[in-house]
Backbone as CSV, one residue per row, in Angstrom:
resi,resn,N_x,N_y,N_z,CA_x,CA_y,CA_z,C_x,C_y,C_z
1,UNK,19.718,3.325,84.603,19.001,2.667,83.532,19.405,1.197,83.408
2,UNK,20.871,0.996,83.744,21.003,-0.561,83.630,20.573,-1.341,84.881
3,UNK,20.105,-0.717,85.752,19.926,-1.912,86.541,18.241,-2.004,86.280
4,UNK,17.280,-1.097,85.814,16.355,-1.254,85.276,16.222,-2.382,84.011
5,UNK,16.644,-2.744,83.616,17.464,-3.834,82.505,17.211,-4.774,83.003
6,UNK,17.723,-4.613,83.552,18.240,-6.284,84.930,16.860,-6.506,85.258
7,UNK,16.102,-5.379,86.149,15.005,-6.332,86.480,13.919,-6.387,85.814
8,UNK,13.895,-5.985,84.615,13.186,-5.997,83.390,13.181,-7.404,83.178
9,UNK,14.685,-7.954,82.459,14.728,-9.061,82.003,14.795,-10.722,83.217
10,UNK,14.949,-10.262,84.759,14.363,-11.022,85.130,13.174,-10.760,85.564
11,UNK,12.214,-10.093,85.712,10.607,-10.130,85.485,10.207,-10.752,84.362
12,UNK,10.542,-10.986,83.173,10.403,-11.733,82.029,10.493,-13.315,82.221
13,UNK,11.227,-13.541,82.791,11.274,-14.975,83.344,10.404,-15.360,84.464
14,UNK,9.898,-14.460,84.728,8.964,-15.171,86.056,7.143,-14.522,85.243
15,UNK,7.308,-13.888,84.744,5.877,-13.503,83.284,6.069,-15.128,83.039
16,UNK,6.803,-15.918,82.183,7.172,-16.839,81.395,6.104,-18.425,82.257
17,UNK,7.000,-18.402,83.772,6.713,-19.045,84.932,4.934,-18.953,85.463
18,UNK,5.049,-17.820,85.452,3.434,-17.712,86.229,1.923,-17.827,85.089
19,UNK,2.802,-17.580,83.389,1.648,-17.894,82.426,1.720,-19.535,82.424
20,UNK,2.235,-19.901,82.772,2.578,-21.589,82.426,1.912,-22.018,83.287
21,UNK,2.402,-21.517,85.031,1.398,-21.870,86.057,-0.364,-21.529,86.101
22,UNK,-0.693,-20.471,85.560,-2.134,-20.008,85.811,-2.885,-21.259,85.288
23,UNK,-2.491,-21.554,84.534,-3.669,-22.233,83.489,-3.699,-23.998,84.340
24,UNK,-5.143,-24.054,84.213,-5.046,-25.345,84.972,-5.734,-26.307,83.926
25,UNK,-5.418,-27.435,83.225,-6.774,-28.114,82.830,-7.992,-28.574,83.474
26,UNK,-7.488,-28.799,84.378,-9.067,-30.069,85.025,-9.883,-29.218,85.844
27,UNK,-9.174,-27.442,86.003,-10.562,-26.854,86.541,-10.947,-26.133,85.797
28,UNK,-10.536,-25.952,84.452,-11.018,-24.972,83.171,-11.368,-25.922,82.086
29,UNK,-13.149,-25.609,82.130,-13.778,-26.876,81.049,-14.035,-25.607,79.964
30,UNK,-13.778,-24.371,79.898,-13.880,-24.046,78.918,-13.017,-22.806,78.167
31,UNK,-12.806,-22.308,77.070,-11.902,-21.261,77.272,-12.249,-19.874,77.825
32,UNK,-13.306,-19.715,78.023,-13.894,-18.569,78.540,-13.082,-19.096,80.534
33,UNK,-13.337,-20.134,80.632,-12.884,-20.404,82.156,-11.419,-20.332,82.403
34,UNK,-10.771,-20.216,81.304,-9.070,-20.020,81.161,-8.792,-18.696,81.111
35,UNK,-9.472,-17.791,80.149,-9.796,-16.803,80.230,-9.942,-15.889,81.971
36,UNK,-10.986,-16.666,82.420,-11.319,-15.712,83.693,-10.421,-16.050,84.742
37,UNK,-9.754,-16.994,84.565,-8.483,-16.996,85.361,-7.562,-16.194,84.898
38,UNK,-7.454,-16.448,83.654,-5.570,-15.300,83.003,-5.844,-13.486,83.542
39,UNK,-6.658,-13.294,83.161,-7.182,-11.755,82.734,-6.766,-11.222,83.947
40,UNK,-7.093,-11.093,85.295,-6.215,-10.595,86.062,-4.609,-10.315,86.082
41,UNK,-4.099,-11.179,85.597,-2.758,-11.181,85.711,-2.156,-10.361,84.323
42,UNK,-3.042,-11.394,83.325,-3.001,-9.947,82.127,-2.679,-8.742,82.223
43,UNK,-4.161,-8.270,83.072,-4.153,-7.207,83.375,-3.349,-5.874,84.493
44,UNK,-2.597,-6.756,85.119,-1.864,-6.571,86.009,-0.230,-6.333,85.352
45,UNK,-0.455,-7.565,84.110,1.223,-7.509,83.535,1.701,-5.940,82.757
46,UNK,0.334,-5.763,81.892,0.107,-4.767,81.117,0.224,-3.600,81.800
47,UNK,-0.347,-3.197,82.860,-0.370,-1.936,83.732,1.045,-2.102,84.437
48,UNK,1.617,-2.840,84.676,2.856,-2.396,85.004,3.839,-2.540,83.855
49,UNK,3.967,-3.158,83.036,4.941,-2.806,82.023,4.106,-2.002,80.634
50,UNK,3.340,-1.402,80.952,3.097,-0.616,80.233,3.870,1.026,80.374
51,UNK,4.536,1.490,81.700,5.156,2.459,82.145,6.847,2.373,81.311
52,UNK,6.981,1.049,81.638,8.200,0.641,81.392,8.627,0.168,79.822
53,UNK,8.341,-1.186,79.746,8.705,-1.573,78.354,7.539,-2.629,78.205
54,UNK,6.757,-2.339,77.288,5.848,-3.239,76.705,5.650,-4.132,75.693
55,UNK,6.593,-4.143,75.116,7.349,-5.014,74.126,7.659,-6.148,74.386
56,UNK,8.063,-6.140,75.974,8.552,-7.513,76.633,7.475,-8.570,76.515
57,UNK,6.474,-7.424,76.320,5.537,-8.616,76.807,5.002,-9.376,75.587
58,UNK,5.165,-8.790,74.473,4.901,-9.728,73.502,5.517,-11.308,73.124
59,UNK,6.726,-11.452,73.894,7.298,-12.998,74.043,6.249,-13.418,75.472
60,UNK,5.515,-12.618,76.072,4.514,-13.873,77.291,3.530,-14.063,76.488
61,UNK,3.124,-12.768,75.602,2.132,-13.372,75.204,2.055,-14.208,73.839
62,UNK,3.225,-14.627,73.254,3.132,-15.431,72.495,3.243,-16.920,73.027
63,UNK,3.861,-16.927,73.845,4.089,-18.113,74.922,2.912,-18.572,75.317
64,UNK,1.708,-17.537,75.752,0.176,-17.683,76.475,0.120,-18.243,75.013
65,UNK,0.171,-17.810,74.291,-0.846,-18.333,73.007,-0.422,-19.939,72.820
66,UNK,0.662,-20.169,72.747,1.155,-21.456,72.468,0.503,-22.831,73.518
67,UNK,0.501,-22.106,74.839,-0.164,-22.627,75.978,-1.745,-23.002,75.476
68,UNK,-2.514,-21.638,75.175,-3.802,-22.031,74.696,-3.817,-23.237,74.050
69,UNK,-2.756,-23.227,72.722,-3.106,-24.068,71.201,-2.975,-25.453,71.988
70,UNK,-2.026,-25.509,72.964,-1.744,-26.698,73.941,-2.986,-27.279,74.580
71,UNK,-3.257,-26.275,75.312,-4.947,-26.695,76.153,-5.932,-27.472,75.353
72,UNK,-6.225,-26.496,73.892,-6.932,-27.255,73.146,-6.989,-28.236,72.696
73,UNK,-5.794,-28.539,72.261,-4.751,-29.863,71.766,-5.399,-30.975,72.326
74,UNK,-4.852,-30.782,73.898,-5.446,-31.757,75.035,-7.418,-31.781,75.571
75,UNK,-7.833,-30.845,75.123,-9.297,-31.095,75.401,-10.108,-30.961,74.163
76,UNK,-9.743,-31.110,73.176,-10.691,-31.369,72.113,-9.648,-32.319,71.079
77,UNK,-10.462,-33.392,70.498,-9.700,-34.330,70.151,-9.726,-34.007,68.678
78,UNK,-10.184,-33.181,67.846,-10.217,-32.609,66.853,-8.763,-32.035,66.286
79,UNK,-8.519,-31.507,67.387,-6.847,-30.554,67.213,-5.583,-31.899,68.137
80,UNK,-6.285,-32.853,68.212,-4.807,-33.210,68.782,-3.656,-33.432,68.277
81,UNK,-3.755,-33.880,66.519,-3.161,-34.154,65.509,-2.383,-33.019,64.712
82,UNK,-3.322,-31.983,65.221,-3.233,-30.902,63.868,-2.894,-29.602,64.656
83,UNK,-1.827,-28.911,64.969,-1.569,-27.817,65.547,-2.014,-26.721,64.308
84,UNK,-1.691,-26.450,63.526,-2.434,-25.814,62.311,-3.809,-25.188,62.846
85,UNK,-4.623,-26.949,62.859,-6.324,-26.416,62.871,-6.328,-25.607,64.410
86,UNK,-5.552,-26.220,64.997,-5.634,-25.540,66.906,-5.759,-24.293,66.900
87,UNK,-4.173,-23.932,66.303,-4.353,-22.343,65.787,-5.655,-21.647,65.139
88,UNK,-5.634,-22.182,63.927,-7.026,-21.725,63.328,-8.059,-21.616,64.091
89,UNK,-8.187,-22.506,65.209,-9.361,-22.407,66.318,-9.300,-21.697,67.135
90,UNK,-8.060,-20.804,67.459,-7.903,-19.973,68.640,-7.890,-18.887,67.570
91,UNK,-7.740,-18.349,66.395,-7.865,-17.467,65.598,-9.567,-17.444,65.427
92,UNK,-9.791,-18.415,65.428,-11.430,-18.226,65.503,-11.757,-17.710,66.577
93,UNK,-11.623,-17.612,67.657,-12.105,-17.269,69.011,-11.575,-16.249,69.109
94,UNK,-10.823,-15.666,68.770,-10.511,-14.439,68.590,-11.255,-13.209,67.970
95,UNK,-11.644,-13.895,67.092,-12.298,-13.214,65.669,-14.012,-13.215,66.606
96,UNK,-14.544,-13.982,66.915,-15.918,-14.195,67.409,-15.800,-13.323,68.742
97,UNK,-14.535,-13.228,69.785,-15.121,-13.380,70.888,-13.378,-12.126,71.290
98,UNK,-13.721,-11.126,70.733,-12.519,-10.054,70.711,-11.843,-10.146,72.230
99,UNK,-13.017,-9.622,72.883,-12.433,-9.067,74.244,-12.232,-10.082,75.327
100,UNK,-12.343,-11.300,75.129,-12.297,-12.676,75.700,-11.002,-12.441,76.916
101,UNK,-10.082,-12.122,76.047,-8.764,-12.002,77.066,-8.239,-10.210,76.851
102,UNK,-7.237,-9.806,77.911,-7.145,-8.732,77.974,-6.222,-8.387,76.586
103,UNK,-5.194,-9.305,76.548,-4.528,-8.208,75.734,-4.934,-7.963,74.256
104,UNK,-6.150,-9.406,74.030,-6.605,-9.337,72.583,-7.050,-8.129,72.735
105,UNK,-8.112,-7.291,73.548,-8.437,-6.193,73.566,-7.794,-4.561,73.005
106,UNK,-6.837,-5.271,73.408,-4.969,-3.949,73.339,-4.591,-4.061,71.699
107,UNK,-5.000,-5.505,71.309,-4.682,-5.611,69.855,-3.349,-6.474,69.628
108,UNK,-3.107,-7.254,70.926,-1.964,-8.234,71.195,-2.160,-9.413,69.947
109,UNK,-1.875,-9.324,69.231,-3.020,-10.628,68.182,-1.814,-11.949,68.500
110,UNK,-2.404,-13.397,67.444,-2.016,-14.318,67.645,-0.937,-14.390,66.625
């Protein structure tokens, strides 16, 4: 069980690494296009630590979220000032557009 531990918590660091890497700005003009890039890997993170420990994954996916509020930040000049409204805007897209990303689906909220 402890060495299951071990590579638990370094798989967590490379979750951390590869949500940071997926996301590209200048080839995702929209969030649906950020979206259809993540969701594989999402979906991939979930099915395998779903056997194991799934809990972990709620620090990637708060991390993904922070990333989003970031993206937006930088492509709409509305939120560049205001992390608040960013949020509120990715809480909106949430609310409109449920199944957008995988784990909102699971009920991963923001």
């Amino acid at each position: 069980m402890i060495w299951l531990i071990a590579i638990v918590l370094n798989d967590s660091k490379n979750l951390h690494h590869s949500a940071a890497g997926k996301k590209n700005s200048k080839t995702c003009n929209s969030i649906v296009g950020v979206a259809q890039k993540m969701n594989p890997s999402i979906r991939g993170w979930v099915n395998y630590y779903r056997h194991f420990n799934i809990w972990k994954l709620h620090k990637v996916f708060r991390l993904l979220h922070k990333r989003l509020v970031r993206w937006a930040r930088r492509k709409y000049k509305r939120y560049k000032n205001s992390l608040r409204k960013a949020y509120k805007w990715l809480k909106t897209v949430r609310k409109q557009i449920p199944y957008l990303f995988y784990h909102w689906e699971l009920g991963f909220s923001i």
